[in-house]
N, C-alpha and C positions, 0 to 999 in steps of 0.2 A: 498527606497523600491525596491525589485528587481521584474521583469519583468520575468511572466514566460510564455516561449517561447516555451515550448513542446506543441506537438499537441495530439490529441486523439491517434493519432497511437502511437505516443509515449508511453503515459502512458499506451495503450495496450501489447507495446511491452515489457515493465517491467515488466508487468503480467504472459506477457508467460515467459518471463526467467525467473523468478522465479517458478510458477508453474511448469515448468521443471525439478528441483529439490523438488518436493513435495515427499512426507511431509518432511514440513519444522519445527521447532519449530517454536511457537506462543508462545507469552506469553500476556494476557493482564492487565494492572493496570490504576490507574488512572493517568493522565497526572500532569506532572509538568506544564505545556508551553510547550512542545514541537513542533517542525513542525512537519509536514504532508510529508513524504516526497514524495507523489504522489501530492497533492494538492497544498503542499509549504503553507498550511495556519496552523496559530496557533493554535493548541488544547487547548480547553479551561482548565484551569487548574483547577484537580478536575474529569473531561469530561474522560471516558476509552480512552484510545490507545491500538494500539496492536502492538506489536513488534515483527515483524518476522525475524527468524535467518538466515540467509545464510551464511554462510559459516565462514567468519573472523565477513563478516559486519550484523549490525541491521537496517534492514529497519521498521519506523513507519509509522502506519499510524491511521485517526482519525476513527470513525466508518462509515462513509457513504463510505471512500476511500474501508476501509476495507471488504466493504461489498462487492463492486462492485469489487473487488479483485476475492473473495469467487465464486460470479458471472461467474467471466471471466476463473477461474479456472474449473471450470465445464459445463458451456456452448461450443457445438461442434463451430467449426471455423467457417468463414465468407462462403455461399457460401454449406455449409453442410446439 
């Protein structure tokens, strides 16, 4: 099992680069199994994911990631 080692700032930081490039395409269906790739856990298969476009790559995510995604995309910086 892998050891995940990103911290909040981390996955914060994923956020703003992505947001950066907003609007992104979304698309959402239901999951095969897929990871999370903010969480790194299993979407339960069946369960929505969403799939957001950047660029070449697709990043997923489950809906709670994707929420606080939505979140951090529209909420002003730390400090604001």
């Amino acid at each position: 099992m892998a050891v995940d080692t990103r911290t909040h700032e981390d996955h914060r930081s994923l956020l703003r680069v992505i947001a950066a490039l907003f609007p992104v395409p979304v698309r959402r269906r239901q999951s095969a199994g897929s990871a999370c790739t903010f969480c790194r856990r299993t979407i339960i298969i069946g369960a929505l994911q969403y799939e957001i476009r950047i660029g070449d790559c697709t990043v997923v995510a489950d809906a709670p990631c994707y929420k606080s995604f939505l979140e951090e995309i529209v909420a002003p910086p730390d400090g604001c």
